[in-house]
matplotlib code that plots the C-alpha trace (Angstrom):
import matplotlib.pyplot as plt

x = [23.7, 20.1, 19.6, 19.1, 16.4, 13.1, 13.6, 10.3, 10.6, 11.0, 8.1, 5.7, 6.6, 5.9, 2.5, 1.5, 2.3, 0.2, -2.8, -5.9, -5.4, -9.5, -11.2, -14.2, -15.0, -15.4, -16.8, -20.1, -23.1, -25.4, -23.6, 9.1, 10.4, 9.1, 6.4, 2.9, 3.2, -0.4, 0.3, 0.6, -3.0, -6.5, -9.8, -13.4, -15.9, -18.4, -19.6, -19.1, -16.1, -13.4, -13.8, -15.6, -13.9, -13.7, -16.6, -19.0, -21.6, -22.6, -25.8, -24.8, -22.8, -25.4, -25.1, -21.8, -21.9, -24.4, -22.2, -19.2, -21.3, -22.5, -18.8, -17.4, -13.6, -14.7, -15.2, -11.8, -9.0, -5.5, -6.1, -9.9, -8.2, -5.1, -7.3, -10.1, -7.8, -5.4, -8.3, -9.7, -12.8, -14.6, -17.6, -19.0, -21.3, -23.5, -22.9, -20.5, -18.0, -19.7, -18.2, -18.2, -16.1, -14.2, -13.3, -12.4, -10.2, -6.8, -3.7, -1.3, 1.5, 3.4, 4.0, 6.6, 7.7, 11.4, 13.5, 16.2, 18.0, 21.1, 24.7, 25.8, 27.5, 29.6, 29.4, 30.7, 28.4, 28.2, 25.5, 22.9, 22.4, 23.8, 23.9, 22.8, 23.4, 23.1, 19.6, 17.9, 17.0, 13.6, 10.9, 7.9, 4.6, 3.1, -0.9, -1.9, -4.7, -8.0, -10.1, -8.3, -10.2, -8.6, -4.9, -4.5, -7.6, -5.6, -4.5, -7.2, -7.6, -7.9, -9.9, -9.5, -10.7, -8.1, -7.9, -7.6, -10.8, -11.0, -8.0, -6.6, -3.8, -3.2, -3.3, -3.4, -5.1, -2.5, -3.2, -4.1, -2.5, -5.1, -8.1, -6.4, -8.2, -10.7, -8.3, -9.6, -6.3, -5.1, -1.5, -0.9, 1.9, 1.6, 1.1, -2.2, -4.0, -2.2, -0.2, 2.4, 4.7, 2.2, -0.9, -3.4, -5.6, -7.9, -11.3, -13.8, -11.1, -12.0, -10.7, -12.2, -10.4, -9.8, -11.1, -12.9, -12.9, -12.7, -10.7, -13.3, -12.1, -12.7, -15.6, -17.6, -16.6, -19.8, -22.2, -21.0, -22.8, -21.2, -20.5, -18.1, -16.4, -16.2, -17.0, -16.1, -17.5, -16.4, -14.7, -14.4, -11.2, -12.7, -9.2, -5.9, -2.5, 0.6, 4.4, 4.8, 8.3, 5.6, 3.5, 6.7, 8.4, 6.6, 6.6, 5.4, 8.6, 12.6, 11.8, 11.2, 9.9, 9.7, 11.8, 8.8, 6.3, 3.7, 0.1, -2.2, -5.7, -8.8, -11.7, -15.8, -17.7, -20.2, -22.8, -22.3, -21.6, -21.4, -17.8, -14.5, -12.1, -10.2, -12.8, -14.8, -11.4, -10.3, -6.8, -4.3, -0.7, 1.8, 4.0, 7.4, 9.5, 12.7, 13.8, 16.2, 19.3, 19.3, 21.5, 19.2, 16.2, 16.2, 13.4, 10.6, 7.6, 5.2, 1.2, -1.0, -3.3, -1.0, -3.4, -1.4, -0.6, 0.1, -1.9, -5.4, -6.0, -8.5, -6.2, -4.2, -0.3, 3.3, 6.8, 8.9, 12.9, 15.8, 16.1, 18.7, 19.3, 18.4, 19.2, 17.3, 18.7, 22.0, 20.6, 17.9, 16.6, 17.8, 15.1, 14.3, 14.8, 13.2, 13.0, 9.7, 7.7, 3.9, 3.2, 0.9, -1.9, 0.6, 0.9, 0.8, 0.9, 2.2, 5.8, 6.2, 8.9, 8.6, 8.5, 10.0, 7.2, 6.9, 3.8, 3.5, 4.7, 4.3, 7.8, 7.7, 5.0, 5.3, 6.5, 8.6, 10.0, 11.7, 9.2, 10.1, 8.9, 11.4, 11.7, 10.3, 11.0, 9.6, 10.6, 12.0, 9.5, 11.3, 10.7, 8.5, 6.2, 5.9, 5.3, 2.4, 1.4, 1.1, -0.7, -3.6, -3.5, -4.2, -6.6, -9.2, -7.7, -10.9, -13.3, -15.0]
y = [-6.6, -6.7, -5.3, -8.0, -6.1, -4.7, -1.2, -0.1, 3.7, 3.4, 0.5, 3.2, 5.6, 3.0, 2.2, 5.6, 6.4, 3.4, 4.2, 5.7, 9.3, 10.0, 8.6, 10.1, 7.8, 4.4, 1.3, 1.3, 1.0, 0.0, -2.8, -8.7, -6.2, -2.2, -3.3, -4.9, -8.2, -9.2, -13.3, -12.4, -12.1, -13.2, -11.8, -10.6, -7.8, -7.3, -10.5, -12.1, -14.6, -14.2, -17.6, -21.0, -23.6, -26.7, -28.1, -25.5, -23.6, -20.5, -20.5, -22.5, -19.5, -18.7, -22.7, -22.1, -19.6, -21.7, -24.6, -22.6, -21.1, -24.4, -25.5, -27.1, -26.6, -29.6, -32.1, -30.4, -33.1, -31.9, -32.5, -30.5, -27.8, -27.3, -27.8, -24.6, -22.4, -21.5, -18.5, -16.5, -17.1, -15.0, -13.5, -12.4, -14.8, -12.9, -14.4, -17.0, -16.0, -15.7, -15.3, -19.1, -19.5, -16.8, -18.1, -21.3, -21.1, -22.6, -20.6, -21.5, -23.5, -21.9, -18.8, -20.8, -24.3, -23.0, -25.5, -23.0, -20.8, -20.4, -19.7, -16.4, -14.6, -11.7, -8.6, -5.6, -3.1, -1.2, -3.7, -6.2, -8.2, -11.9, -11.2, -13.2, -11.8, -13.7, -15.3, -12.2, -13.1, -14.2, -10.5, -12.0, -10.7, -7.8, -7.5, -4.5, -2.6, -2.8, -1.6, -2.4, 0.3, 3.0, 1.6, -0.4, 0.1, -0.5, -4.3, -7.0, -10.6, -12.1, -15.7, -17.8, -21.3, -23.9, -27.8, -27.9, -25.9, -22.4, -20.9, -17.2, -14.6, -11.2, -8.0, -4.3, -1.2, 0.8, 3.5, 3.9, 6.6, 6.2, 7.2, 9.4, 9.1, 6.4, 3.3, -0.1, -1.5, -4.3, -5.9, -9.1, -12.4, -13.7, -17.3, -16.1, -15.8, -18.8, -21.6, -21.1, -23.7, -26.5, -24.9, -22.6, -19.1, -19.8, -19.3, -16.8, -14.3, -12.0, -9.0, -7.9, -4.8, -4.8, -8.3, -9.1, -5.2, -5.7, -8.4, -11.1, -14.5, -17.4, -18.9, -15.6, -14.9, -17.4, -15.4, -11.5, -9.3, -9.3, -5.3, -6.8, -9.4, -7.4, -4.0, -2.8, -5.2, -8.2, -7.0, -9.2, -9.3, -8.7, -8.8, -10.3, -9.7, -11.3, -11.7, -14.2, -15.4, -16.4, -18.2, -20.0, -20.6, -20.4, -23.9, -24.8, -25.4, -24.2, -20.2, -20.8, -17.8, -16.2, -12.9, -12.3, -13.3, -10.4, -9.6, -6.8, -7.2, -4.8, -5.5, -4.1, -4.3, -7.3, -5.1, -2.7, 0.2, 3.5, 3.9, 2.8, 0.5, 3.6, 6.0, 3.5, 2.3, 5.9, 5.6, 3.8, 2.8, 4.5, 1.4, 2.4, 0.3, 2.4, -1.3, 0.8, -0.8, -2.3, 0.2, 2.9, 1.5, 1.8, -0.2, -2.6, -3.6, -6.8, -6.8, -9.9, -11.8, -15.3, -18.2, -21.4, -22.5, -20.9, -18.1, -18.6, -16.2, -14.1, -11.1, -8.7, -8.7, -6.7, -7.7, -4.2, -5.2, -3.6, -5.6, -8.2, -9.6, -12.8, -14.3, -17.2, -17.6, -15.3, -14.5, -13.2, -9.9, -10.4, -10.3, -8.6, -10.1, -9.8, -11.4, -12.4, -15.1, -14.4, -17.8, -19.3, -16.6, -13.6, -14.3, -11.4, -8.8, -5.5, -4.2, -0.9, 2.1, 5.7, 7.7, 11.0, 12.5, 10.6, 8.4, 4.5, 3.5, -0.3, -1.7, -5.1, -8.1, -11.4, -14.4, -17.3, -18.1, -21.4, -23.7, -23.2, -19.3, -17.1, -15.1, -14.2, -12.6, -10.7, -9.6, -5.9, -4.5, -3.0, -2.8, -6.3, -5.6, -1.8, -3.3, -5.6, -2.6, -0.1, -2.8, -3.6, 0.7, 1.1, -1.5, 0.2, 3.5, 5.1, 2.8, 3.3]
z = [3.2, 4.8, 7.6, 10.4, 12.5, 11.6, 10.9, 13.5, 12.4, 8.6, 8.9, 10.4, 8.2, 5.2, 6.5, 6.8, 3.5, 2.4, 4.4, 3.1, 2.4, 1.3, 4.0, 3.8, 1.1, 2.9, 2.1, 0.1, 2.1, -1.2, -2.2, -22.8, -23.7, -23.1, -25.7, -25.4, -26.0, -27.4, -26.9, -23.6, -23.1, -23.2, -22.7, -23.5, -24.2, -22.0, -21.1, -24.0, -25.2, -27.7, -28.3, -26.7, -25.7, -28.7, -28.9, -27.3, -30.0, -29.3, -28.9, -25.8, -24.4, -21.6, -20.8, -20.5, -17.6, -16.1, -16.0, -14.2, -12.1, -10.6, -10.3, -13.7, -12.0, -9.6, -12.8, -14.9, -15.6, -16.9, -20.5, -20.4, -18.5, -21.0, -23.4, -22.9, -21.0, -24.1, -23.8, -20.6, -20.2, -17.2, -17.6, -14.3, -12.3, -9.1, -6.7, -7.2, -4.5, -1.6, 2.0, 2.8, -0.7, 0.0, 3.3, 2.1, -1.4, -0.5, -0.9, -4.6, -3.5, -6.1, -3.7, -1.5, -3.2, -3.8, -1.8, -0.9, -2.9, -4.4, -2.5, -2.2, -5.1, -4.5, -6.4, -6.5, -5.3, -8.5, -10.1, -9.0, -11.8, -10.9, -7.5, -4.5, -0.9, 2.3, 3.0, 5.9, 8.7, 9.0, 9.6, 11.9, 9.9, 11.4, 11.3, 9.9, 12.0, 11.3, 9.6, 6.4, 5.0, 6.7, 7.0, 3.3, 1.3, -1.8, -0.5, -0.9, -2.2, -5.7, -5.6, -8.6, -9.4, -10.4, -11.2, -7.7, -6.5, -5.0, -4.8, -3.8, -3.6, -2.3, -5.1, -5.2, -6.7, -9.0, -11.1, -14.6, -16.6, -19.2, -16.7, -13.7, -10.7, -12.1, -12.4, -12.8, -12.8, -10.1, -9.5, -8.6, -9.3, -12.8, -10.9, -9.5, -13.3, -15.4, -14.4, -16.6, -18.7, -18.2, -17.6, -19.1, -17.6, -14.3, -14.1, -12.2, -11.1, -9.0, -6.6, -3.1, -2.3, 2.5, 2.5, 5.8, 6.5, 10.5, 10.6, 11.7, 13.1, 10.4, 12.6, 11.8, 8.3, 6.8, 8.6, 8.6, 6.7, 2.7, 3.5, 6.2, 4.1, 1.1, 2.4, -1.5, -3.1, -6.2, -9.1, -11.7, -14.3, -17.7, -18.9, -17.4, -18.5, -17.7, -19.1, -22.2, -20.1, -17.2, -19.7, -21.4, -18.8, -15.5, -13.1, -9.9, -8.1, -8.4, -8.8, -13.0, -14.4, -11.1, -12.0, -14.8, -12.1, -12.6, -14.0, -14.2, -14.4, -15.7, -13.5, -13.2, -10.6, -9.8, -9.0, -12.1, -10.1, -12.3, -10.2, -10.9, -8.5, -7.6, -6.8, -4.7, -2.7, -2.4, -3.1, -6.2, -5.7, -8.6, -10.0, -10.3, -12.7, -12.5, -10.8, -8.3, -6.8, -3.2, -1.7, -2.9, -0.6, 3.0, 3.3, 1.5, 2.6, 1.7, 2.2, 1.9, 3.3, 4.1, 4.3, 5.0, 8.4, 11.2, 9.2, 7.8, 5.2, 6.9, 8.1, 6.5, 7.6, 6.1, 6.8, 6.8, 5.9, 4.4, 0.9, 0.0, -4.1, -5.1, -8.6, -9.3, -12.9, -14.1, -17.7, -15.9, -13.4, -10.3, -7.8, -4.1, -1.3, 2.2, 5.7, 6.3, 7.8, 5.5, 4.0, 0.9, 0.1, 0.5, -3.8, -5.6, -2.6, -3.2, -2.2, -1.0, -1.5, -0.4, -3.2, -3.6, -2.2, 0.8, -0.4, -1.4, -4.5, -5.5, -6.4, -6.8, -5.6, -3.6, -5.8, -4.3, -1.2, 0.9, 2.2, 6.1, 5.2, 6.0, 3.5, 0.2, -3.3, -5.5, -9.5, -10.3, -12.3, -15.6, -19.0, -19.0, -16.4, -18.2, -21.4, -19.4, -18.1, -20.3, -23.1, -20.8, -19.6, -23.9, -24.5, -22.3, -22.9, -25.0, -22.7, -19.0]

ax = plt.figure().add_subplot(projection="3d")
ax.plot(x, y, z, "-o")
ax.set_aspect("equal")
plt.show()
């Protein structure tokens, strides 16, 4: 059963295995199955398109930028939107998420639109699978200390543009095993890059590794210095990848699809800086998708930036817990369970294990939770999420 208090020792110990261990580094001053699963995904080259959207030559391609970058999303209607997101389509646009934007995109209400959860199941301690223990007891979220940079470099904010306008969610720098030590590699919720059932890929994704770097009140965001607000810079997905049960099944509301809630993304920098992701945060999260049980795990912890009220998606916070089990659907992974009270925004935020060696390892990521926000759940990352994993890993595997 989860533990009903916050466990303040083991949530110390979990932060400092998260923090920054190269330092020195800083900011930059100058600027499903085990298998890859190819329908899963969608991207580009470079900055050019696998394929327009119907109806767009191209010789119009440059036209094309030009007309997201002056905001096409604000004009999309359901059927357009369906119809050209079948592919991802984001080449990178300078500029185009600037502090005020930044400041403004609106938390996915897919994060926390399950209306409860179902009753408790017993089990008998020897599996998870089917399980559902007793809702925890609700984790107030903790900020993390500022700078970012030097506490939870590897945390940050993915912005997105939707039907609905500027959107964003909370992600994480993980390794690459195909470029050690020069990963371009991010985590985040599968809901954060496509829509799922009934919807198609977003558009301008991006990642901002220790958003708002100092932790700036929302009334100062518009006017700090870019270093401030994105003291790493924009990285720009060139590919995204996420589970084929996400994009079959995936829904706003009632927790569908949310055990195969995941997605990677490959990113490059706005600026084209000759580094990667990894070398100019400092630091990488392992992924472990070993999927251990909840006895095994003393305690979990969630990062994210939670932007619906009372939060307003301009700080950094974690909710530390002992994990519960939560099975949304029993032909399906049964999923972790935490206290916490982080709200919309906190989407895709990485959860947190000790490792064997006492350092961070990214076990699961922030998916669905009740709308009053006490809690929230996140998939087990086994041999789906490896096969998502390891596909996107290959694809770049003989490239920078």
């Amino acid at each position: 059963m989860p533990s009903k208090r916050r466990p303040a020792l083991a949530a110390a110990a979990l932060a400092a295995a998260l923090a920054l261990t190269a330092t020195a580094c800083g900011p930059s001053e100058d600027k499903a199955t085990g298998e890859a699963k190819p329908s899963a995904a969608a991207g580009q080259k470079g900055d050019d398109f696998p394929s327009l959207p119907k109806g767009i030559p191209t010789q119009d391609l440059e036209k094309w930028k030009q007309k997201w970058k002056d905001g096409a999303w604000k004009n999309w209607d359901k059927e357009q939107w369906l119809r050209e997101a079948r592919d991802f389509i984001n080449p990178i646009i300078e500029g185009h998420w600037k502090p005020d934007k930044m400041k403004d995109a609106r938390p996915s209400d897919k994060t926390l639109a399950t209306q409860g959860a179902p009753g408790t199941v017993p089990g008998s301690g020897a599996s998870d699978q089917g399980v559902t223990d007793p809702e925890p007891r609700p984790v107030k979220a903790k900020a993390v200390g500022l700078p970012y940079h030097n506490n939870a470099a590897p945390v940050g904010k993915v912005f997105f543009d939707s039907p609905e306008g500027h959107m964003v969610c909370s992600a994480t720098v993980v390794k690459d095993p195909a470029h050690p030590g020069k990963s371009n590699m991010v985590w985040t919720a599968g809901h954060c890059v496509h829509a799922g059932k009934k919807g198609g890929w977003y558009r301008n994704i991006a990642f901002v590794p220790s958003y708002n770097d100092k932790g700036l009140p929302a009334s100062q965001v518009n006017s700090a210095p870019v270093t401030d607000v994105a003291p790493y810079g924009v990285w720009w997905a060139d590919w995204a990848q996420t589970s084929s049960q996400w994009i079959t099944q995936g829904a706003e509301t009632g927790g569908a699809g949310a055990p195969y809630d995941f997605a990677v993304l490959h990113v490059k920098s706005e600026n084209g800086s000759g580094k990667s992701l990894e070398e100019t945060v400092g630091n990488a999260l392992t992924v472990d998708f070993s999927t251990p049980q909840v006895k095994s795990i003393q305690s979990m912890g969630a990062w994210g930036y939670p932007a619906a009220p009372p939060f307003d998606g301009q700080k950094m916070y974690d909710c530390v817990d002992r994990p519960g089990r939560l099975t949304v659907e029993p032909s399906q992974p049964t999923m972790y369970r935490i206290g916490c009270t982080m709200t919309g925004g906190s989407s895709g935020g990485g959860w947190f294990a000790k490792g064997p060696d006492g350092k961070a390892v990214l076990i699961s990521n922030t998916s669905i939770g009740p709308s009053n926000s006490t809690w929230l759940a996140g998939p087990r990352l086994g041999p789906e999420a490896k096969g998502v994993y390891d596909a996107l890993s290959q694809k770049f595997a003989n490239k920078r």
